[in-house]
N, C-alpha and C positions, 0 to 999 in steps of 0.2 A: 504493500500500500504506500510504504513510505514513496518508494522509486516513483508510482505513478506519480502521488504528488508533485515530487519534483517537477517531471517533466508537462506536467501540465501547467506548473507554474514559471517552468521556461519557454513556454508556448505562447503564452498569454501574455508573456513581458515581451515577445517580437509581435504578437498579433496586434497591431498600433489600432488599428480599425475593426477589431474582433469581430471578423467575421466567421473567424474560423479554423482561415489559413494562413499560412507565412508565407509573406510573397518575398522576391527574389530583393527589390525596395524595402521593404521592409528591414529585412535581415540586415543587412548592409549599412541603411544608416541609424539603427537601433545598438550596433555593431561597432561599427567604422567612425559613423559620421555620416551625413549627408554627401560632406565634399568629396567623400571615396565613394560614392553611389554617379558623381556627376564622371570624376574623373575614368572610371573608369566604363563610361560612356551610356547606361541604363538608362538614365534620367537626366539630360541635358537641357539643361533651361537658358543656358545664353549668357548665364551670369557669372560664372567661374572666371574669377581673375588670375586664375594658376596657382594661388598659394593656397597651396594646400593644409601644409604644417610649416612651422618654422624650425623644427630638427629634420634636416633631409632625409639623416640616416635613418630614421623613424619612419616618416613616411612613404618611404620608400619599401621600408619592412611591410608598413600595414598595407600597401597597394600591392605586393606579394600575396601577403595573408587575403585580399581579395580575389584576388584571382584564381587561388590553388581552394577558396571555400566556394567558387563560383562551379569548378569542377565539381565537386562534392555534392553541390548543391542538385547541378543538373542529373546527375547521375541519381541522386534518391528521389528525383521528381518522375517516379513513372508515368505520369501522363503528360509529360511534356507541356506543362502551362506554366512555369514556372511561379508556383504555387504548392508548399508545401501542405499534405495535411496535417494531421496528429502524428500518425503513423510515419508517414514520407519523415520528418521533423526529428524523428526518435533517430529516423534510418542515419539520417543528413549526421546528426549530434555523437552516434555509436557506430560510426559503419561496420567495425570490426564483428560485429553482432549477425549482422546480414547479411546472406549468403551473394545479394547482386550489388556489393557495394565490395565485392575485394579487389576489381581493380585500381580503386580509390587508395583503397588502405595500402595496396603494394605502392602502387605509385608514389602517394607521402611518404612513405618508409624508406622507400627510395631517396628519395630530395633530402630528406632529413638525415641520413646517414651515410652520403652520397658525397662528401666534402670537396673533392674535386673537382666531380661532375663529371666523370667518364663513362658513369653506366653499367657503373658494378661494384662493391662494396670491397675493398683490402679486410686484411682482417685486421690492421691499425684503426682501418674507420670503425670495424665490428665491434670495436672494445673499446675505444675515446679513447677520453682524459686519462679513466683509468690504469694505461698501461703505463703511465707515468708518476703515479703514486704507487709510490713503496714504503709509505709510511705508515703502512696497518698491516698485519699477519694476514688477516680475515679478506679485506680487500686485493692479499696478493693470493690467497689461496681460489677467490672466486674467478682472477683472472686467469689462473691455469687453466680453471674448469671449462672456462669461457672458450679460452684458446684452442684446447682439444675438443670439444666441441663443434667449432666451427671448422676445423681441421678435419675431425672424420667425421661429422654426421652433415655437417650445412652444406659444407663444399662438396659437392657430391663428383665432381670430375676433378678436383686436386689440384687446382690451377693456381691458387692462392688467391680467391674471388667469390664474391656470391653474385652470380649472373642474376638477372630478373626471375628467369624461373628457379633457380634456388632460391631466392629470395620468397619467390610466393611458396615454396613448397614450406618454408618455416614459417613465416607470418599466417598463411592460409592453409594449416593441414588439413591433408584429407581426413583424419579422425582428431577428435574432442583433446586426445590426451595433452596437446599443446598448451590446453589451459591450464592442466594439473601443472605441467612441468613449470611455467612462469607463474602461478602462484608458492610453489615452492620455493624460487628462485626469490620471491619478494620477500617470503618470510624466514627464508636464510640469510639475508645481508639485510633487512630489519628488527629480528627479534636479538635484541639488544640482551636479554636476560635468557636467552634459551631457553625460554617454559615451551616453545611449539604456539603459542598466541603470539598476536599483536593487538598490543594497546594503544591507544590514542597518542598516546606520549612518544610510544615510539614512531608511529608514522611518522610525525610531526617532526623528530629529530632525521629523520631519514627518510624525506619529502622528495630528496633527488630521485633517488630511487623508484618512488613510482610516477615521476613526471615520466621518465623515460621509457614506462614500462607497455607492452601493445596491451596487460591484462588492464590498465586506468584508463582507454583511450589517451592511450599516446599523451598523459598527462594533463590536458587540455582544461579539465573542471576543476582537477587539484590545482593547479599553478594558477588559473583564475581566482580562487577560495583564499588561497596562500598570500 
């Protein structure tokens, strides 16, 4: 019950004109702003003097984040009116959840883990920052695990790469167990006290962790919250 809540009460904060549904307007300047609705060209009224923001590097970022939720967007809009419903809205918010939104989710997973931008994942980009701290036993113990990992199970032709179809065959397995495997994975470099739970306390000190994670969507509501 809790969950519907939410989401209808994320619904309802884009639905400006409640009538029901979220329209592509909507989102955007409920979102962005208006001026990322004109710029990038939905809704042009004639008036845009070009400034958008006064930090480029920002605006520049959230004309990105426009663009790559305008993908999203179209994709969970199965009837093509750009016009979310309820449902469509859930899809748009969790694609990871829906089976005709994974080439959304690869696609971002890609971009976002993709640092160079040649179209396939090292396994330096696999792992970040963290191959770089060696100041925690636990943090260098999970990037072995990590390591070997991506070495024999992701990399599935050994090239030193996760090609797009590697990449969708971990992000979008063919069976359920993927979820087990990264909820384990959150509550082994979260649970601070090794009871096997996590408490509030610990999320909250170890937030990185599931901003990064595909089982949080990709971080998105926590790093909002936070």
């Amino acid at each position: 019950m809790q969950w519907y809540q939410r989401r209808v009460a994320i619904t309802a904060g884009e639905d400006t004109d409640k009538d029901g549904v979220v329209t592509w307007e909507e989102y955007v300047t409920n979102t962005f702003g208006e001026q990322y609705l004109k710029r990038e060209g939905g809704e042009d009224d004639g008036k845009d003097d070009g400034k958008v923001d006064d930090d480029d590097d920002d605006d520049e970022t959230y004309a990105r984040y426009v663009k790559r939720d305008k993908q999203r967007f179209q994709l969970a809009d199965q009837d093509d009116d750009m016009k979310l419903t309820f449902e469509e809205f859930t899809a748009f918010l969790h694609p990871e959840e829906f089976e005709h939104m994974a080439d959304v989710v690869i696609a971002e997973t890609m971009e976002d883990m993709d640092e160079n931008q040649d179209g396939k994942i090292s396994l330096s980009e696999y792992v970040g920052e963290m191959e770089n701290d060696d100041d925690d036993d636990d943090d260098e113990d999970w990037l072995e695990r990590e390591k070997k990992s991506f070495q024999e199970n992701k990399d599935k032709d050994h090239d030193g790469y996760l090609s797009k179809e590697e990449l969708a065959a971990w992000i979008v397995p063919s069976e359920i167990n993927y979820s087990l495997e990264e909820a384990q994975h959150l509550i082994e470099k979260a649970d601070t006290n090794k009871d096997g739970v996590l408490s509030y306390q610990e999320v909250i000190e170890h937030h990185e962790v599931f901003v990064g994670s595909q089982a949080t969507d990709y971080g998105r509501i926590l790093h909002e919250e936070l």
